[in-house]
FIKOLZA-1660 file (N, C-alpha, C; in steps of 0.1 Angstrom, whole numbers, plus 5000, padded with zeros to 4 digits):
% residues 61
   i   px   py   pz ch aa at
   1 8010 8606 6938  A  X  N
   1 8016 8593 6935  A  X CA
   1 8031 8596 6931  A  X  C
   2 8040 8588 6935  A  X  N
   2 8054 8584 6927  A  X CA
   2 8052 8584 6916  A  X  C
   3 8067 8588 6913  A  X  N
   3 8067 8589 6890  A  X CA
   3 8069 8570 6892  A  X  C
   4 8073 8569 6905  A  X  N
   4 8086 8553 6899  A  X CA
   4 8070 8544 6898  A  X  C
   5 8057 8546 6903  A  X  N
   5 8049 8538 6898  A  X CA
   5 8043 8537 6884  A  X  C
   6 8045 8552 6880  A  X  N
   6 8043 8548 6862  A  X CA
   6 8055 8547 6853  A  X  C
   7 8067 8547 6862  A  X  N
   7 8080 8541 6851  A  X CA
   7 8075 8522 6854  A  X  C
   8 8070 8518 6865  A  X  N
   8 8073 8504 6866  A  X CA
   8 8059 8498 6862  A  X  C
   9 8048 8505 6863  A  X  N
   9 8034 8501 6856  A  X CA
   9 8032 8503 6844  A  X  C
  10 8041 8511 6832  A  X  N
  10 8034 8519 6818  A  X CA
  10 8035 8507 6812  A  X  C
  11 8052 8496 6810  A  X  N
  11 8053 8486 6797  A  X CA
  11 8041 8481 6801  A  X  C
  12 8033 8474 6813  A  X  N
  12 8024 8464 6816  A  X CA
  12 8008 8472 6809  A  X  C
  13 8005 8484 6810  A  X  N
  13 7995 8489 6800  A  X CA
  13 7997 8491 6789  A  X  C
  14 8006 8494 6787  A  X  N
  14 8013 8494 6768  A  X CA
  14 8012 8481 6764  A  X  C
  15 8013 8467 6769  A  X  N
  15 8014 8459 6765  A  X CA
  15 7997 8452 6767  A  X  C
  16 7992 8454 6776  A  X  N
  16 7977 8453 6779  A  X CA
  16 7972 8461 6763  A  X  C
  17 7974 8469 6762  A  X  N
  17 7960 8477 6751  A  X CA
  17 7972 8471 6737  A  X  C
  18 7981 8472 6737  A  X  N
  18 7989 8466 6724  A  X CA
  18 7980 8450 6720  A  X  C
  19 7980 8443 6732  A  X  N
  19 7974 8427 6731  A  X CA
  19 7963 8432 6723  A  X  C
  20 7954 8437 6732  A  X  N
  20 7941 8439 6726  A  X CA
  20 7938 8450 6711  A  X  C
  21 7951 8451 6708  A  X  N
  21 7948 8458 6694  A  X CA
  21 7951 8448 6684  A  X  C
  22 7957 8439 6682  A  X  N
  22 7962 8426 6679  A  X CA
  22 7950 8417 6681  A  X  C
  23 7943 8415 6691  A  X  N
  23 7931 8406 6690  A  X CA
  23 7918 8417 6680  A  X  C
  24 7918 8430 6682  A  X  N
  24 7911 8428 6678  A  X CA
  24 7913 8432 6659  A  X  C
  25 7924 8432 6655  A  X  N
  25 7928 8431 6643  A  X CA
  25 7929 8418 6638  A  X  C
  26 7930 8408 6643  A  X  N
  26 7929 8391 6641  A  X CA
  26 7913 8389 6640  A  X  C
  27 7906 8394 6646  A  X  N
  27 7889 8394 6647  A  X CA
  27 7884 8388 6658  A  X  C
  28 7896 8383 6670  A  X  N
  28 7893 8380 6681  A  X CA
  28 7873 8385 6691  A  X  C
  29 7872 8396 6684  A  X  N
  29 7856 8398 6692  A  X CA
  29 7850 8401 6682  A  X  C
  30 7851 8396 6672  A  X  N
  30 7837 8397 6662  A  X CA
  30 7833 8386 6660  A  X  C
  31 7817 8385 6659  A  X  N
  31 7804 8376 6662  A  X CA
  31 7808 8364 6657  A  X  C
  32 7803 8352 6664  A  X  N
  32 7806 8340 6656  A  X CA
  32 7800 8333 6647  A  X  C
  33 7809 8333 6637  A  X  N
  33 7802 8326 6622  A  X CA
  33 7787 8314 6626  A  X  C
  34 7783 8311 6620  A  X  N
  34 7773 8301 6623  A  X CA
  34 7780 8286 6616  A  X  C
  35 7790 8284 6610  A  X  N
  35 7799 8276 6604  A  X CA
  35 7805 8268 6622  A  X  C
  36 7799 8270 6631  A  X  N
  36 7809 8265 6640  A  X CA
  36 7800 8262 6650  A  X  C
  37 7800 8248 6659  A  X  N
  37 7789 8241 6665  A  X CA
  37 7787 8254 6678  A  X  C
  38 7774 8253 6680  A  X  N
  38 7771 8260 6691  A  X CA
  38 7774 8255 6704  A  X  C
  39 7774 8241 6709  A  X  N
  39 7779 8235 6719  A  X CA
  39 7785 8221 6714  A  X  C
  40 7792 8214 6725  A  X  N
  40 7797 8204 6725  A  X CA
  40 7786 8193 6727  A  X  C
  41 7794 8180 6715  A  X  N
  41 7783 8173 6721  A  X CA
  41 7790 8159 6724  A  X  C
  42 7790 8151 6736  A  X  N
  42 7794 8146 6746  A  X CA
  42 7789 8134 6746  A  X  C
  43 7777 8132 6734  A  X  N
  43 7769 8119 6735  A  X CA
  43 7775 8110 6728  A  X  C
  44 7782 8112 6719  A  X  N
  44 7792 8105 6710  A  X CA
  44 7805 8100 6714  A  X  C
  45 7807 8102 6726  A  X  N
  45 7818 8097 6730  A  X CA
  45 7816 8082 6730  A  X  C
  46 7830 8077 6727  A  X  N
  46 7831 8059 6730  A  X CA
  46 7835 8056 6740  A  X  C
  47 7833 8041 6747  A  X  N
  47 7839 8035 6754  A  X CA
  47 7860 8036 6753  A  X  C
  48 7867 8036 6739  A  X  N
  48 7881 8035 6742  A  X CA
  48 7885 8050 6745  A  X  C
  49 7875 8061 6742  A  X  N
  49 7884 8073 6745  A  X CA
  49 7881 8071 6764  A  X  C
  50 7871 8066 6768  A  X  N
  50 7871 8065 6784  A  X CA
  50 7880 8063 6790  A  X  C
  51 7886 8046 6781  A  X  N
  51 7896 8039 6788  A  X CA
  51 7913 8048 6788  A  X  C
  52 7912 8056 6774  A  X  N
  52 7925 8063 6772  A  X CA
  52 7921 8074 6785  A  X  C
  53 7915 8086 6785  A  X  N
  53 7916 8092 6800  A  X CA
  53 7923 8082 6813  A  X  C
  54 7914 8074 6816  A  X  N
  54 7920 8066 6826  A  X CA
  54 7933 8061 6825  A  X  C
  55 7938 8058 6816  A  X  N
  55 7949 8056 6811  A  X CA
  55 7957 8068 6814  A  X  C
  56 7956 8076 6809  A  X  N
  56 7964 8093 6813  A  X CA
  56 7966 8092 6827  A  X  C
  57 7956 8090 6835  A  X  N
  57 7956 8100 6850  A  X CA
  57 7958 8088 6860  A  X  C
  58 7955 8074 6856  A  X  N
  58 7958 8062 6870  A  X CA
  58 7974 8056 6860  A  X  C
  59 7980 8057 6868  A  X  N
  59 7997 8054 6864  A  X CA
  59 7997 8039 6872  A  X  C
  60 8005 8033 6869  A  X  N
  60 8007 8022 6878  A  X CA
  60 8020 8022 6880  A  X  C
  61 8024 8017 6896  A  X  N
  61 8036 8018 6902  A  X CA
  61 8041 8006 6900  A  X  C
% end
């Protein structure tokens, strides 16, 4: 292999394993508390947050 592929690939893995030393110093992959809902729940939604979506995405000309 060329050197010029690990002068122009190294910052991109330096910076790859750098990210992931920083998440995992934040606690980014340790287990999740039980303090925090296991899923979403969708049954609760109202009628005006419906109407605001539609609102967002149909514009009128």
């Amino acid at each position: 292999m060329d050197i010029r592929f690990f002068i122009v690939g190294a910052p991109f893995v330096i910076a790859f394993f750098y990210t992931l030393f920083w998440l995992r110093k934040w606690g980014a992959f340790n287990s999740p508390n039980n303090n925090f809902p296991k899923k979403i729940n969708l049954q609760n939604e109202s009628i005006e947050q419906g109407y605001i979506l539609e609102n967002i995405f149909l514009t009128k000309n």
